[in-house]
BAVEXRO-588040 format. One record per residue (C-alpha): residue number from 1; residue in one letter; chain; x, y, z. Coordinates in Angstrom, 2 decimals. Layout:
// residues N
<NUM; 'a'; 'A'; <X; Y; Z>>
...
***
This chain:
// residues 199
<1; 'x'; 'A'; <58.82; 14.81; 168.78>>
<2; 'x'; 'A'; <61.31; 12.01; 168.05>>
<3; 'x'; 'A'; <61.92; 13.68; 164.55>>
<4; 'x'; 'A'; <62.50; 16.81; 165.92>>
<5; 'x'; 'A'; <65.20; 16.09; 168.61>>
<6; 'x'; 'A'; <67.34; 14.55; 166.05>>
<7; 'x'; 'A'; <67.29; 17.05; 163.79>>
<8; 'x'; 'A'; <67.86; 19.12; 166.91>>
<9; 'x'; 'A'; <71.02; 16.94; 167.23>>
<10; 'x'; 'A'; <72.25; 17.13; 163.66>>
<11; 'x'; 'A'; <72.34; 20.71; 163.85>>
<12; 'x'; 'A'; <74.25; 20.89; 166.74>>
<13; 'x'; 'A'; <76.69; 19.51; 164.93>>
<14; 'x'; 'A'; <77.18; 21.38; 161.76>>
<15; 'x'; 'A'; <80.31; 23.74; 162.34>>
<16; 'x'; 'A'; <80.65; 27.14; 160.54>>
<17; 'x'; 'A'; <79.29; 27.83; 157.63>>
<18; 'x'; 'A'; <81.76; 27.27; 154.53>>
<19; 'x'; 'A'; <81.94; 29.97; 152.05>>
<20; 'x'; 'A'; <82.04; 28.60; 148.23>>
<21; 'x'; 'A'; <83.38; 30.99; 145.85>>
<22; 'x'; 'A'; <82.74; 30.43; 142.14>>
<23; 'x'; 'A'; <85.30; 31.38; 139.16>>
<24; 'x'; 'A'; <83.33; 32.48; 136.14>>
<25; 'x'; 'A'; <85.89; 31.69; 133.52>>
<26; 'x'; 'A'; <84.98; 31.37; 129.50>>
<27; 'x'; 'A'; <86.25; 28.85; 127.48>>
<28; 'x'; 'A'; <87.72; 29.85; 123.91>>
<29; 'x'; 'A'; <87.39; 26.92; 122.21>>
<30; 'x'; 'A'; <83.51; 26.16; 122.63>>
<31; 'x'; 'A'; <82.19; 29.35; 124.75>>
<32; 'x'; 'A'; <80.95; 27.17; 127.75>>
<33; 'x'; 'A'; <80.78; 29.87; 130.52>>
<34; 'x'; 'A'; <81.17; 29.63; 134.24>>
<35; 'x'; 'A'; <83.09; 27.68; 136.99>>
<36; 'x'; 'A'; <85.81; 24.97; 136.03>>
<37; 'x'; 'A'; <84.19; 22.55; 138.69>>
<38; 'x'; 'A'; <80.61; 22.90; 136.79>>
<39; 'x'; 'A'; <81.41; 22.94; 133.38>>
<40; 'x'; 'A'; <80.35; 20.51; 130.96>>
<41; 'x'; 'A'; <83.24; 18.00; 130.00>>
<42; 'x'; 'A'; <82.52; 18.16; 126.29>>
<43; 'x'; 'A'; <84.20; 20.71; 124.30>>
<44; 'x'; 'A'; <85.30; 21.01; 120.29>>
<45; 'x'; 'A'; <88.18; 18.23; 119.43>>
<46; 'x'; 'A'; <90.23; 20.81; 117.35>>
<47; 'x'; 'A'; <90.10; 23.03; 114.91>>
<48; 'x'; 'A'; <90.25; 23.45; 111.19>>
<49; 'x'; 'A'; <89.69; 25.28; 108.24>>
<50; 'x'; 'A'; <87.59; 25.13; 105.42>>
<51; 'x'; 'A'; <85.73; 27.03; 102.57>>
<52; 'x'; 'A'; <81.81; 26.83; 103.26>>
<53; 'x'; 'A'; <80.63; 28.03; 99.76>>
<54; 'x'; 'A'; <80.82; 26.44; 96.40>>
<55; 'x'; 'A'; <83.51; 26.46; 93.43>>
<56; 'x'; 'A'; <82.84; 28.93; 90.79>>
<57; 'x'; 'A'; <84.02; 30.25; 87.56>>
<58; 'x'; 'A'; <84.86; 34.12; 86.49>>
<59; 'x'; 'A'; <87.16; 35.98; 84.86>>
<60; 'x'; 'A'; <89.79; 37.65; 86.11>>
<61; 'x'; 'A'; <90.48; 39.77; 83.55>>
<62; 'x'; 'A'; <89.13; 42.89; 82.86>>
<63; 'x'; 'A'; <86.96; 43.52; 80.13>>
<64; 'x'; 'A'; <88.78; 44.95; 76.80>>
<65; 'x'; 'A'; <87.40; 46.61; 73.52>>
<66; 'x'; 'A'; <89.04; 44.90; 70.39>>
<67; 'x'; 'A'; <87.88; 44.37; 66.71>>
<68; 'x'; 'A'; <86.85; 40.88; 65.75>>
<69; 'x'; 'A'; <88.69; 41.86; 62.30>>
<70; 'x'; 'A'; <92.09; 42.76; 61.63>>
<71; 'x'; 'A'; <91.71; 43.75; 58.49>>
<72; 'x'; 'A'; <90.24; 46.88; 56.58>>
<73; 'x'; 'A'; <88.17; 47.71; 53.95>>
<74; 'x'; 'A'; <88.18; 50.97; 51.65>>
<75; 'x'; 'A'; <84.34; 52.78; 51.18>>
<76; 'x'; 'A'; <83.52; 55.57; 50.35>>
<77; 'x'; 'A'; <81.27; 58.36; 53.40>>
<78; 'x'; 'A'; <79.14; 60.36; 50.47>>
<79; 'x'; 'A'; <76.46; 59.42; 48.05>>
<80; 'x'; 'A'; <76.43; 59.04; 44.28>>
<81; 'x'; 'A'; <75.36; 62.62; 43.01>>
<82; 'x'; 'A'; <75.08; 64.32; 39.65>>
<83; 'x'; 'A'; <75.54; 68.35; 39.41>>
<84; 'x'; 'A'; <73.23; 70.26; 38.20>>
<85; 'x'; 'A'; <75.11; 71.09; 34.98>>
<86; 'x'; 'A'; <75.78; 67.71; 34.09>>
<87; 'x'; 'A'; <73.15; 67.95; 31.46>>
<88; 'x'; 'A'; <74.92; 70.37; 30.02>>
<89; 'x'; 'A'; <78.51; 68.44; 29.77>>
<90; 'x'; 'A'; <79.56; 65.06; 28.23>>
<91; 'x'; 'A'; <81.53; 62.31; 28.74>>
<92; 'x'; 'A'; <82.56; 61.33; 32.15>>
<93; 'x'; 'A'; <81.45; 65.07; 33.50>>
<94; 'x'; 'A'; <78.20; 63.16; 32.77>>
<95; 'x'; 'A'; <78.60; 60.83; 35.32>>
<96; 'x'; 'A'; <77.34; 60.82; 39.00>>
<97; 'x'; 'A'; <80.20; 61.23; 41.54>>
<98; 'x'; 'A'; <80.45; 60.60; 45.19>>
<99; 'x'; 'A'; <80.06; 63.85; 47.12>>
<100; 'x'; 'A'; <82.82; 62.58; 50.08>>
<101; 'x'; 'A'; <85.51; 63.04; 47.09>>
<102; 'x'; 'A'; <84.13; 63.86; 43.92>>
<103; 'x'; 'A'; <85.17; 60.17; 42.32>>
<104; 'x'; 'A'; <83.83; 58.73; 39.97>>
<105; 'x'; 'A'; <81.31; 55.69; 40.85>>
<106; 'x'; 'A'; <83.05; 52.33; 40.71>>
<107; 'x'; 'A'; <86.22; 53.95; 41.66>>
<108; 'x'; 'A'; <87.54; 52.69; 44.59>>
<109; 'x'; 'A'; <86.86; 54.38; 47.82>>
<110; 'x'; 'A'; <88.22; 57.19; 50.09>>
<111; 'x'; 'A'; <88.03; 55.95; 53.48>>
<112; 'x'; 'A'; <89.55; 53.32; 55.57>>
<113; 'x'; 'A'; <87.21; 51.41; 57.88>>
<114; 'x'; 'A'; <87.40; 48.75; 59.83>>
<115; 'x'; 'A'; <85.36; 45.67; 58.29>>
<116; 'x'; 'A'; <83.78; 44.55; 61.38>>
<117; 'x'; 'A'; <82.33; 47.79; 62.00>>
<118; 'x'; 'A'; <83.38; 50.16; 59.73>>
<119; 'x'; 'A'; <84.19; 52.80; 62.09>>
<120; 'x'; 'A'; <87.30; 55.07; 60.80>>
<121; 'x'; 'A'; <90.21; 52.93; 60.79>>
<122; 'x'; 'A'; <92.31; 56.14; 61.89>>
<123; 'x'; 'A'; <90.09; 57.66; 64.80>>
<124; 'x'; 'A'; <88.37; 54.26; 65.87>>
<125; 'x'; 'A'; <91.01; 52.64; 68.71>>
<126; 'x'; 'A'; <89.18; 50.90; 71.15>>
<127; 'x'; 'A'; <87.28; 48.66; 69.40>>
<128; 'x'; 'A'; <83.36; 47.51; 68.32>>
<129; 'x'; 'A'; <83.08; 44.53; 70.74>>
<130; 'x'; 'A'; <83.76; 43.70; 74.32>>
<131; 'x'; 'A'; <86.10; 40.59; 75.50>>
<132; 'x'; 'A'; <87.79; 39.30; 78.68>>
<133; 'x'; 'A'; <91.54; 40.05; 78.81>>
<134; 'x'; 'A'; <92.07; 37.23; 80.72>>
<135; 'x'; 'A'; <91.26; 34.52; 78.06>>
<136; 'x'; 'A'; <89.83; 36.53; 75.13>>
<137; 'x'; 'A'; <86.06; 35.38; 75.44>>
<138; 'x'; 'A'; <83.26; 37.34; 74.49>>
<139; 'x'; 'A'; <81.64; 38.91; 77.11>>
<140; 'x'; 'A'; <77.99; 38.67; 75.37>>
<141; 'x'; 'A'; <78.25; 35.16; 74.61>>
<142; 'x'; 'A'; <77.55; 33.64; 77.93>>
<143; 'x'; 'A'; <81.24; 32.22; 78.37>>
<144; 'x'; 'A'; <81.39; 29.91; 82.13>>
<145; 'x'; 'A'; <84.85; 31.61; 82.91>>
<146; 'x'; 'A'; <88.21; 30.91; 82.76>>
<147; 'x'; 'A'; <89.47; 30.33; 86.43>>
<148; 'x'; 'A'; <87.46; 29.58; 89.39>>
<149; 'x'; 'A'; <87.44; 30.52; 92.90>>
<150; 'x'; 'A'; <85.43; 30.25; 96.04>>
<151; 'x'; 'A'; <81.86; 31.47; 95.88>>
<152; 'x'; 'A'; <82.32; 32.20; 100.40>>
<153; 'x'; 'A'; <85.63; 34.29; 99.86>>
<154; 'x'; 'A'; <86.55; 34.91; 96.22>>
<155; 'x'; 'A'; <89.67; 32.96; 96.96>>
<156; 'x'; 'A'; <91.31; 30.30; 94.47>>
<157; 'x'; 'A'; <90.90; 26.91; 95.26>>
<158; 'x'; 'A'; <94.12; 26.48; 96.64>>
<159; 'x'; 'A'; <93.88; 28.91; 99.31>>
<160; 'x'; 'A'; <93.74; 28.20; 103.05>>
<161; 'x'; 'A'; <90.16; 28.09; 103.70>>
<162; 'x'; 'A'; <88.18; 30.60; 105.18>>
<163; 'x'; 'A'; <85.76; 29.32; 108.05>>
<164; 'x'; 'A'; <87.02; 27.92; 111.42>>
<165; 'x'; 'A'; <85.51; 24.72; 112.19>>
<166; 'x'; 'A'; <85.66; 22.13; 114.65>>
<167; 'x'; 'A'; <87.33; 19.23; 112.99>>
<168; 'x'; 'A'; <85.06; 16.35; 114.63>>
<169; 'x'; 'A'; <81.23; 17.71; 114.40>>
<170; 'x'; 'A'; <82.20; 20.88; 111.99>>
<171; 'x'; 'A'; <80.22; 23.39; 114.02>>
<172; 'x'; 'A'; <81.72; 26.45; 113.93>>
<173; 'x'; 'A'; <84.58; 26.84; 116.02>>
<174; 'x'; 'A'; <84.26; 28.52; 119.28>>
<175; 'x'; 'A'; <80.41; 27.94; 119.66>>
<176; 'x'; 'A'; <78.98; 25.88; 122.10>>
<177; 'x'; 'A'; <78.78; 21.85; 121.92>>
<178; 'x'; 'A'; <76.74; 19.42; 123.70>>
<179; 'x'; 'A'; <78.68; 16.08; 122.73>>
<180; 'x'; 'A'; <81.47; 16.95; 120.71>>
<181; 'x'; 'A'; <84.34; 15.77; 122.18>>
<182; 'x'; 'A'; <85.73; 14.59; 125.66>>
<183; 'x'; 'A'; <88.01; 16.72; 127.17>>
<184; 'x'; 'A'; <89.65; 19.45; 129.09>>
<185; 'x'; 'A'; <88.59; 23.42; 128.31>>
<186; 'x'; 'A'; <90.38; 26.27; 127.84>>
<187; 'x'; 'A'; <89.66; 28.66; 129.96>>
<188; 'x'; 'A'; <90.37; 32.41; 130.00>>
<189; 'x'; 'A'; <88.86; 34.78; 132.68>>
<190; 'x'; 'A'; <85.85; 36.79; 131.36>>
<191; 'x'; 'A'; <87.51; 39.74; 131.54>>
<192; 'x'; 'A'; <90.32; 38.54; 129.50>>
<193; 'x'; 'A'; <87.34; 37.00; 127.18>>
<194; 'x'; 'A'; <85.80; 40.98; 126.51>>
<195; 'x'; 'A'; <89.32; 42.51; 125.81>>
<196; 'x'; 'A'; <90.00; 39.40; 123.10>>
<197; 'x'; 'A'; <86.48; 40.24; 121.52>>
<198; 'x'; 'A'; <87.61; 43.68; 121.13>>
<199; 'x'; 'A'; <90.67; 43.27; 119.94>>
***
């Protein structure tokens, strides 16, 4: 009964009930969501960026056809063949000739060709093999490459990097922390939150 009464009396003198009103805001630097008074004090120190993935080397040249030789050598396209009426003849008409020009054999040849390949020298312009015009490597020899880059971006390894981190724990930036760092948020209203995420 004694309990009673004095809640009773407490009661009595609670005024009006105060209305609270709560500010969802979002903060842009580690997403913590809801009102100022509530949030969490940690947040992400600052920012800063980096490249997540590994150096490599490429080429960055395209590949070129070329011929490992310069030079050319002179062959003949036909066979070594007699005619049927060499029986009949003599002296050199005896002798087998090559059916591309009718020379002799051991006469020196009608065609140019290229001695790597020996395509036509003429019609043949491209070339027998393939090679990086960047730094002249083969391409089917295995070669490591001639520049590198980033593996996360394709970007040289001077460039500005790629990935926004946070510069203390190096989560990414504008996810949420736990422990991170001490200090104030920034806040946006959620609103102003969806119209950044669609911009």
């Amino acid at each position: 009964q004694e309990v009673r009464e004095i809640l009773t009396e407490k009661l009595a003198d609670i005024g009006r009930p105060v209305q609270v009103v709560f500010k969802t805001k979002k903060c842009v630097n580690c997403s913590a969501r809801g009102d100022a008074r509530l949030l969490t004090p940690f947040c992400h120190m600052e920012p800063t960026l980096l490249h997540p993935g590994v150096i490599e080397n490429f080429h960055p040249g395209e590949n070129e056809k070329y011929h490992p030789a310069a030079n050319y050598v002179i062959e003949h396209d036909g066979r070594l063949k007699k005619s049927w009426y060499s029986t009949f003849c003599c002296g050199t008409l005896r002798k087998p000739r090559y059916t591309c020009c009718r020379r002799r054999a051991g006469k020196e040849g009608c065609k140019k060709k290229w001695a790597c390949c020996k395509a036509d020298w003429q019609t043949q312009t491209g070339g027998c093999q393939f090679r990086h015009g960047c730094c002249g490597a083969l391409v089917d020899h295995g070669s490591q490459g001639c520049s590198t880059r980033y593996q996360c971006c394709l970007q040289n390894v001077n460039s500005t990097g790629c990935k926004k981190v946070c510069k203390k724990c190096g989560e990414d930036w504008g996810t949420n922390t736990e422990s991170c760092f001490r200090k104030d948020h920034d806040l946006i209203d959620v609103s102003q939150a969806g119209e950044r995420s669609h911009q």
